[in-house]
Structures are given as C-alpha cells and as structure tokens.
N, C-alpha and C positions, 0 to 999 in steps of 0.2 A: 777700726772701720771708719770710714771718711764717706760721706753720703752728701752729696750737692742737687740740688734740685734747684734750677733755674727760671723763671719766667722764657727765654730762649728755651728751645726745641731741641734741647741737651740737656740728661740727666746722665747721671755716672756713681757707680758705689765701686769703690777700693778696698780691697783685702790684703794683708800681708799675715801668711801663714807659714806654721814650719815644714818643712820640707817631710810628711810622716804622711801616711794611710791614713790617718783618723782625718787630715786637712780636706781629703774628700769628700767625704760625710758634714762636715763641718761647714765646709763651703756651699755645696747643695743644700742644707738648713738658711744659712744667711739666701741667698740667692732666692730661695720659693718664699722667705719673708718679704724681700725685695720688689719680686715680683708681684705680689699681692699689693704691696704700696703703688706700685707703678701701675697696678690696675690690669696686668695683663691677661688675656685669654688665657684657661687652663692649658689648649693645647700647644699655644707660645709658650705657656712657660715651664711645659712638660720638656719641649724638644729644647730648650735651653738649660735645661738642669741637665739631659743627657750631654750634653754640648760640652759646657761647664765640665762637669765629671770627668770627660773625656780626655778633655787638656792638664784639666788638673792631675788625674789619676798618671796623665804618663810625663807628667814632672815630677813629682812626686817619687814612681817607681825608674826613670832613668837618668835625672842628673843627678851624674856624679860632684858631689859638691862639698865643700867642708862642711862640717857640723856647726848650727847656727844661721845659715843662708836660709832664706827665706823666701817663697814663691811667692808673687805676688798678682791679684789677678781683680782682673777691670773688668767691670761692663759698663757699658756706654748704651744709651736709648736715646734717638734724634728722629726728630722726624715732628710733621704737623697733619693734622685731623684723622686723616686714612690712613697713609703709608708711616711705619716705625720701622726703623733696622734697629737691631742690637747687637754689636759687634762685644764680644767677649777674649778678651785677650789675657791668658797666661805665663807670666814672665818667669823666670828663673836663671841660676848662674851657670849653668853646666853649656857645656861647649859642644855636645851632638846638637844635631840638627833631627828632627823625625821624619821619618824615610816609611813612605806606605808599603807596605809587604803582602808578598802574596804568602794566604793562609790556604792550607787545606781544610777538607772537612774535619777532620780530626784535630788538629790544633785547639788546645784550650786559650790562648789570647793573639793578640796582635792585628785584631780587628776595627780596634778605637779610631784609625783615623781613616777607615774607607764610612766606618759611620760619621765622623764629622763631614767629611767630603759630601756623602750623599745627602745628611740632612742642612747641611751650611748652604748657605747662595755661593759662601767665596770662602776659603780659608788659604793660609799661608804661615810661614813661621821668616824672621827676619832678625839679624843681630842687635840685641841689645846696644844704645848708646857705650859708645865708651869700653867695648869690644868685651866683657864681660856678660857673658850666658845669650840669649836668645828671646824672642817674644813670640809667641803662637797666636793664632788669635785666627777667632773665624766673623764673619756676621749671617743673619738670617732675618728675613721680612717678620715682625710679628703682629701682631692682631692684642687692640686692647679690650674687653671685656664690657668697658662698657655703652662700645660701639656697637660693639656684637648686637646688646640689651635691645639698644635703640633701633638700629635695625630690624630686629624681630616684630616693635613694635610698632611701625610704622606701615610693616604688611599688613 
C-alpha cells in the first residue's frame, strides 16, 4: 500500500491486489480504513466503498489474464474547504472493455455498472499506457465529516 498525503489539495492511497474474490473484500477493508483517516462523511464513504466494490468485483470476475497480474486500484481525494471529488480508478491487464447491459428482473448479476453510473458524477473506462489491459475509474462529490460536525454547530 502506498498512501501520500500532501499539504496540496491531493491525497491518494495505492493498492496492488491479486486478481481473486477475497481482493474485494479486502479492498473495501483498506478503503473504509482510508476513509476514516481522510475524515470522510459516513455516507461519502458508504457510496464509495459500493463504487470501489463495483470496479474492483468486475475485474477481478472478467479479466482474463495470466496468473500473477495484479489489479491495481487508486483513489485520489482533491479538492479545498467544501467541495472533494474522489475519483477511484481500477486498473487491470485484461483486454475487454465493460459494456452496461440491459438486465431483467430475473437476472442474478450484471447490474454493477448502471450502479456506478447512477451513483458516480462521471465514470468511464480508458486503455492502459502502453496498450496492456484498461483503467475504469469513476469520480463522485464527497462530504468530509468534520465539516458536517461544524456545520451543525454553528446552527
């Protein structure tokens, strides 16, 4: 894990995880630890661990990749007093791109990226430097907690 915390109005925590179902879980652990350091509102950093999840889980379950390739996944927090974006970007080697699909009611999955869509301000997926695998990434406005606090208390 790689964690930089700057005086500038950019913070960022690195992960490089193996390409397996437990990396999801795992990830969502690092990230709610994160978040708590970075002082964010519960419900920033509810809908960012679904976010997170979301990328990661379908890396994880659709690049096909050798054994050993490693997904690797950013968050980035910028921003000064009010306004934070957190842009969350999921990397991996596999060569599809993710395609939003229409589900029925019946379908048990393939719902993960009409949920990033709705709950992201922006997302996209873009090729990897150097034409190996792909980057996903979305961003979302979040609220830090102990602006919240202040606020309360100032009504």
């Amino acid at each position: 894990m790689t964690v930089v915390s700057l005086d500038a109005p950019v913070q960022y925590v690195w992960w490089r995880l193996p390409r397996h179902p437990r990396s999801v879980g795992r990830v969502r652990a690092l990230f709610r630890s994160q978040a708590r350091a970075w002082g964010l509102a519960p419900e920033s950093a509810d809908t960012a661990v679904l976010l997170l999840s979301e990328l990661m889980g379908n890396a994880c379950k659709h690049a096909r990749v050798s054994p050993g390739r490693q997904i690797h996944a950013l968050c980035l927090l910028r921003g000064e007093k009010q306004r934070f974006s957190l842009r969350i970007e999921v990397a991996d080697a596999g060569d599809g791109f993710p395609c939003p699909r229409h589900v029925g009611a019946l379908d048990e999955s393939g719902r993960g990226l009409a949920v990033v869509a709705a709950l992201a301000d922006v997302w996209a997926a873009v090729p990897r430097p150097y034409g190996i695998g792909k980057t996903v990434w979305c961003e979302l406005t979040v609220e830090r907690a102990v602006e919240r606090t202040a606020e309360r208390g100032a009504r």
